[in-house]
VONU-286697 format. One record per atom (N, C-alpha, C, O): residue in one letter; x, y, z. Coordinates in pm, whole numbers, padded with zeros to 5 digits, always signed. Example, Ala and Ser with C-alpha at 12.3 -4.5 7.8 and 13.67 -1.06 7.14 Angstrom:
// residues 2
a+01319-00569+00780 a+01230-00450+00780 a+01320-00330+00780 a+01424-00332+00846 s+01285-00225+00708 s+01367-00106+00714 s+01290+00003+00787 s+01341+00114+00804 
This chain:
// residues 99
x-00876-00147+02187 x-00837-00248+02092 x-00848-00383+02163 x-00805-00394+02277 x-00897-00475+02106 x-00906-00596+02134 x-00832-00689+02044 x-00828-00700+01922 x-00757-00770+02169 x-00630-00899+02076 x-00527-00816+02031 x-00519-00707+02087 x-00469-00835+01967 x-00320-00816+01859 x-00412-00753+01728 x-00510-00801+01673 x-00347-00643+01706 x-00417-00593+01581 x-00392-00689+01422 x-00281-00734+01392 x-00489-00704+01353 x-00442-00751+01239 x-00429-00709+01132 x-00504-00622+01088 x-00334-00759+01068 x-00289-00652+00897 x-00280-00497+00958 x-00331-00397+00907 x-00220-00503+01054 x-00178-00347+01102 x+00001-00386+01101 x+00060-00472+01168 x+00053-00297+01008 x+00206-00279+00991 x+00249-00212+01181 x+00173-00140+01246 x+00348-00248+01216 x+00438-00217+01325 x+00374-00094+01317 x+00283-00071+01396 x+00415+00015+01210 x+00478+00133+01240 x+00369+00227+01243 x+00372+00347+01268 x+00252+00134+01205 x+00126+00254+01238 x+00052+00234+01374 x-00066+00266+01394 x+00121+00187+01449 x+00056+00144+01616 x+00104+00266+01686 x+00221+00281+01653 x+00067+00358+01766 x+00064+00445+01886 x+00172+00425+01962 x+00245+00326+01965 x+00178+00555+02044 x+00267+00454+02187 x+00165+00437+02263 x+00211+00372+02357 x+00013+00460+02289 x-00047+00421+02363 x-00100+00297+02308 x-00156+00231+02396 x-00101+00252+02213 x-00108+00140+02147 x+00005+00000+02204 x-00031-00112+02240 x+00116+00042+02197 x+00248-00057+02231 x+00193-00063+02402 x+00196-00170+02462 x+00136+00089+02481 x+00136+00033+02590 x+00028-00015+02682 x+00021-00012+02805 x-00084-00077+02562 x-00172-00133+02593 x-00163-00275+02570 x-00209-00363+02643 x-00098-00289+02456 x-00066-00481+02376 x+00068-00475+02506 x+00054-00570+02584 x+00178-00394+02539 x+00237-00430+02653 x+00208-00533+02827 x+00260-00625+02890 x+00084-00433+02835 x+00011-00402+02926 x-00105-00565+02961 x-00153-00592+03071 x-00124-00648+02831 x-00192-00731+02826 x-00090-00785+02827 x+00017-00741+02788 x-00130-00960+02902 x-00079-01076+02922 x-00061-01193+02791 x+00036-01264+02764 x-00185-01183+02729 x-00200-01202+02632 x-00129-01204+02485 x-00110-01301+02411 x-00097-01067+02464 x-00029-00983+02380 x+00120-00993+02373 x+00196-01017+02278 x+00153-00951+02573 x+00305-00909+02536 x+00394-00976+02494 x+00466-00898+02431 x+00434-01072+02489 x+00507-01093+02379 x+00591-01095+02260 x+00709-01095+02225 x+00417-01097+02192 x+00421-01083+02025 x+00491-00873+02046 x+00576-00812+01981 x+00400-00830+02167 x+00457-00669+02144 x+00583-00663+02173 x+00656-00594+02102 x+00626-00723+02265 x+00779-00712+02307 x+00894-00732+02192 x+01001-00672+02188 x+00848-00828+02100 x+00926-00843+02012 x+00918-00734+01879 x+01010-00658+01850 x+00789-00743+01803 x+00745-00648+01718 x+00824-00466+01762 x+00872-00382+01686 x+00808-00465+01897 x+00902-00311+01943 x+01010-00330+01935 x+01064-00243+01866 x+01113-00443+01991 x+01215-00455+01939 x+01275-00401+01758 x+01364-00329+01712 x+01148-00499+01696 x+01189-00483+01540 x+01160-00354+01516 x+01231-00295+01434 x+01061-00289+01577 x+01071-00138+01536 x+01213-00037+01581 x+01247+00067+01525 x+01278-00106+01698 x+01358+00001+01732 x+01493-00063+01644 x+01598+00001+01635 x+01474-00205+01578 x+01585-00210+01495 x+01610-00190+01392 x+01711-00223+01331 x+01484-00108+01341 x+01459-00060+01195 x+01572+00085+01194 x+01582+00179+01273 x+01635+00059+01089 x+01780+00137+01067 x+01700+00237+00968 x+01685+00181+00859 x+01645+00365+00970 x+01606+00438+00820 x+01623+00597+00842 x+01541+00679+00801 x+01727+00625+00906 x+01756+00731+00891 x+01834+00758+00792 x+01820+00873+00752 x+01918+00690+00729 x+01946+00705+00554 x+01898+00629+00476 x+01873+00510+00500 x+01875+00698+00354 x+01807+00611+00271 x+01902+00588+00120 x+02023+00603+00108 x+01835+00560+00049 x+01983+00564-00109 x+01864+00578-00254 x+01779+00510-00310 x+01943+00751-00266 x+01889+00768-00348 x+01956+00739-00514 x+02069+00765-00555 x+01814+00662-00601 x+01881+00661-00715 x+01967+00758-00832 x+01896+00825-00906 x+02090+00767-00847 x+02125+00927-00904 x+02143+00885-01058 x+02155+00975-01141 x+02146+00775-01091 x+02151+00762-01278 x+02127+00598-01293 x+02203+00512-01248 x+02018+00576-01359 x+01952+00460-01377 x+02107+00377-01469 x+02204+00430-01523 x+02064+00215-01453 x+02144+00122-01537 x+02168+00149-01667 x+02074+00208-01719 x+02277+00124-01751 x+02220+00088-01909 x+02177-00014-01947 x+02243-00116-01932 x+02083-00017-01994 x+01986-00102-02024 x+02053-00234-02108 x+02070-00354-02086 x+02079-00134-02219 x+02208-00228-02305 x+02302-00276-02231 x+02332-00392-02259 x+02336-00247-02179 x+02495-00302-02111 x+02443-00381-01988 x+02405-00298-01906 x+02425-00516-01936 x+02363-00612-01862 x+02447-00615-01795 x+02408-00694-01709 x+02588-00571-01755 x+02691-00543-01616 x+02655-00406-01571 x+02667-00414-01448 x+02623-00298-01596 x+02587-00193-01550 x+02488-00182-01424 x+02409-00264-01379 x+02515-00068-01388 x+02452-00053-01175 x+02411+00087-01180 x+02467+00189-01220 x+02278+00056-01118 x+02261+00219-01064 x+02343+00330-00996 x+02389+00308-00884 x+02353+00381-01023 x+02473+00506-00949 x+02342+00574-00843 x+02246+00647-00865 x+02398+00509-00724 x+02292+00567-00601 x+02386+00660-00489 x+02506+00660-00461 x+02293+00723-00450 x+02431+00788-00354 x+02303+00765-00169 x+02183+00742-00187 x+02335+00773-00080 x+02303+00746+00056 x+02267+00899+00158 x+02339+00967+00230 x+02131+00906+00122 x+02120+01078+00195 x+02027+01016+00318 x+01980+00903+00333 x+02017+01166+00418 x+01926+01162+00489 x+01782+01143+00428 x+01736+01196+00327 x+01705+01028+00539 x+01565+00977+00490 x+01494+01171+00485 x+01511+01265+00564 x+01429+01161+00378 x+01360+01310+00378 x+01258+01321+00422 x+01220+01434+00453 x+01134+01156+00449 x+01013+01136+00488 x+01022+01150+00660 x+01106+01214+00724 x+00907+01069+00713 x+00887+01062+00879 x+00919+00927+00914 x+00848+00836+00871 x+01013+00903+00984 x+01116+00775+01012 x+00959+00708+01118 x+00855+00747+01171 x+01039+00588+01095 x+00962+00478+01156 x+00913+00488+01274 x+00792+00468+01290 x+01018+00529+01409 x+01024+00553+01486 x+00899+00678+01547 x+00808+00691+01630 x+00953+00732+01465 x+00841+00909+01485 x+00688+00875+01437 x+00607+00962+01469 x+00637+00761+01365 x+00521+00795+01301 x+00417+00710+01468 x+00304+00723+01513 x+00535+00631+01505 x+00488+00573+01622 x+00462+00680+01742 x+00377+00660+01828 x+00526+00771+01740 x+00500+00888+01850 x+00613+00842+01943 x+00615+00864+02064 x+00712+00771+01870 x+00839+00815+02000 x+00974+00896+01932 x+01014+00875+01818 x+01023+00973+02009 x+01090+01065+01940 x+01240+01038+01915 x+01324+01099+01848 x+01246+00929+01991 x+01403+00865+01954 x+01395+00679+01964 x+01299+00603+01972 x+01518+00660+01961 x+01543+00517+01964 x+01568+00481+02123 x+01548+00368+02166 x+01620+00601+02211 x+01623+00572+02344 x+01482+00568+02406 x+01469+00501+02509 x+01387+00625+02360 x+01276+00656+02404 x+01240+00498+02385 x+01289+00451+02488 x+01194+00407+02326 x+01160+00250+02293 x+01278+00183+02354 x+01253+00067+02390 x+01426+00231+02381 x+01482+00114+02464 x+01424+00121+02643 x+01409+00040+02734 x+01405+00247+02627 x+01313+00250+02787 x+01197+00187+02813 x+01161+00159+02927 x+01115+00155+02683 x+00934+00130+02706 x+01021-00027+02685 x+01002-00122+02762 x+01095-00032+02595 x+01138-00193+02674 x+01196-00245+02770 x+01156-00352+02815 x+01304-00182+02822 x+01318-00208+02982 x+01211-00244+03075 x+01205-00341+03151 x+01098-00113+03051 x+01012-00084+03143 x+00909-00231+03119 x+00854-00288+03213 x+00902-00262+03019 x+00795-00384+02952 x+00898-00480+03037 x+00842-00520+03139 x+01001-00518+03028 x+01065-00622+03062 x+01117-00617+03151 x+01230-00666+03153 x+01049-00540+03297 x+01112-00543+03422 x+00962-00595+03506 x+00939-00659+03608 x+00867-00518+03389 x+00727-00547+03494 x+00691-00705+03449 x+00677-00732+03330 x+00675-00813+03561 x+00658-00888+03536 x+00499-00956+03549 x+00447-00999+03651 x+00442-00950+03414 x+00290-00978+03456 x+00265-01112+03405 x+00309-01155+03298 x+00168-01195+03511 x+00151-01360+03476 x+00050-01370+03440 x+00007-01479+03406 
């Protein structure tokens, strides 16, 4: 890959991906931060809708209730298997100091 990928969402980048935009001088940065936002993405619950508004009635609220996400969390589609796993590739990003 060459440069910073573009119109590529966070969550479809690799970990060999994070540790190549890491790895560049160029890049790290924008990666250092973008991994951050991935490891602060909260989606292990999600809220499911359980009985739509009344339509008629313009004070009325969805009745949602808060389950486990049922899809592949943010984290995982990246190929790391936890949230400790990305506080390490950031340590590790932010100990090596490249000029």
């Amino acid at each position: 890959m060459k440069g910073y990928p573009k119109n590529t969402p966070i969550v479809c980048l690799t970990k060999q991906d994070w540790s190549n935009l890491l790895a560049n001088p160029m890049t790290r940065g924008r990666a250092l931060a973008d991994l951050q936002r991935l490891h602060d993405i909260d989606d292990e619950y999600v809220e499911r809708v359980v009985e739509l508004a009344d339509p008629e009635d313009p004070k009325s609220e969805d009745v949602t209730e808060r389950i486990r996400n049922p899809g592949i969390r943010a984290i995982h589609r990246c190929g790391f298997k936890n949230h400790a796993k990305i506080s390490a590739k950031l340590a590790e990003a932010e100990a090596i100091n490249i000029k």
